[in-house]
C-alpha positions in Angstrom: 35.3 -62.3 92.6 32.0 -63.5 90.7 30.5 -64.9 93.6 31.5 -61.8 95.9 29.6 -59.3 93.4 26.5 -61.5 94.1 26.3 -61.3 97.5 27.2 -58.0 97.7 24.5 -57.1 94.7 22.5 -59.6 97.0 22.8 -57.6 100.2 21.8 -54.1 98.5 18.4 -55.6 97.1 17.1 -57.9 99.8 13.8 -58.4 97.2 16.5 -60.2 94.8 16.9 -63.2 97.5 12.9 -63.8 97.0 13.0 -63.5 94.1 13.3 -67.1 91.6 16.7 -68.0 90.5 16.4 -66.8 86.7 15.2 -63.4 88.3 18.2 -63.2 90.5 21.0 -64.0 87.3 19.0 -61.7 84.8 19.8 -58.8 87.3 22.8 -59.5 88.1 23.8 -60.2 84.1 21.8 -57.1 83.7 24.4 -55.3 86.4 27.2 -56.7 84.7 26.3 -55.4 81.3 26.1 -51.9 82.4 29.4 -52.2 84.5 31.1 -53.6 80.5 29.0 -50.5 78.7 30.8 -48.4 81.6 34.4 -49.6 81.3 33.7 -49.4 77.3 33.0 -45.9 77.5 35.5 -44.6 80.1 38.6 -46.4 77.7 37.3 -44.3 74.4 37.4 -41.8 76.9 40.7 -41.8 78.0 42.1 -43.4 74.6 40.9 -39.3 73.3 42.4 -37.6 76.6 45.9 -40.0 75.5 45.7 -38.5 71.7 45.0 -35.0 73.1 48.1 -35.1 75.4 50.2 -36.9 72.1 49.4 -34.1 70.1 50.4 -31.2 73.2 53.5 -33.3 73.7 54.2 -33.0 70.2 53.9 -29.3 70.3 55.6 -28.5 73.5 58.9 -30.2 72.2 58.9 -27.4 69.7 60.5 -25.2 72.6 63.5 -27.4 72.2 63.6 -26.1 68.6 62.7 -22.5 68.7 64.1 -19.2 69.3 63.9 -17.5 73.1 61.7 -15.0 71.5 59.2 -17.4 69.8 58.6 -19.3 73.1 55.2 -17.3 74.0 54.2 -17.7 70.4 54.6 -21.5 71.4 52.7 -21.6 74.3 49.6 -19.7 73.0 49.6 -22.2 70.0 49.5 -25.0 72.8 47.0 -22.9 75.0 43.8 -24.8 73.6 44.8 -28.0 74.4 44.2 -27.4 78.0 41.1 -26.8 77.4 40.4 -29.6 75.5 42.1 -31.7 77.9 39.4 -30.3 81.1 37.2 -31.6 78.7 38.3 -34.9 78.4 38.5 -35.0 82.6 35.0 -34.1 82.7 33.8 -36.4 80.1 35.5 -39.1 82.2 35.0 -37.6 85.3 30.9 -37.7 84.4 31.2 -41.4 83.2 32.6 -42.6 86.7 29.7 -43.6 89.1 30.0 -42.6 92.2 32.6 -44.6 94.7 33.5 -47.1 91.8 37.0 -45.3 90.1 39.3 -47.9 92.2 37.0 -51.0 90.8 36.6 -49.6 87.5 40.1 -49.1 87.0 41.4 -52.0 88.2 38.9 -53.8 85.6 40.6 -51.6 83.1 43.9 -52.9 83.3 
């Protein structure tokens, strides 16, 4: 995996190739570190979306405990977590670079 993310970062920047050896692993540590800051900040991410959807799970099952009539009392009480939770998917959705959710995720796991 390590050695195919170098020629592949090798490849994109032909300059790296001339470029002396220390030059070459600085940039690619460099690319490394921001792909770590990246994963970092997509889990936080997602670990809030996870607590969000804990906490509408939580409410929901209050349906099985209700009366018929208090049902669309219920469901306006749960009616901002939506929102909150298109908020999450955009915070995550803007931390994703482009063409990288497959790689990012599998790195996730």
């Amino acid at each position: 995996k390590g050695w195919a993310t170098i020629l592949i970062l090798m490849e994109a920047q032909p300059d790296v190739v001339r470029s002396k050896p220390a030059d070459v692993f600085s940039k690619i540590q460099k690319k490394f570190d921001q792909e770590q800051e990246t994963r970092e900040a997509i889990r936080a991410a997602v670990k809030e979306l996870e607590q969000t959807a804990r906490e509408l799970l939580t409410s929901l099952q209050g349906v099985h405990q209700c009366t018929k009539d208090r049902i669309p009392e219920l469901c306006t009480q749960v009616e901002p977590y939506f929102d909150k939770v298109k908020s999450h998917l955009s915070t995550i959705q803007s931390l994703l670079p482009p063409n990288t959710y497959y790689k990012l995720v599998y790195k996730l796991r």
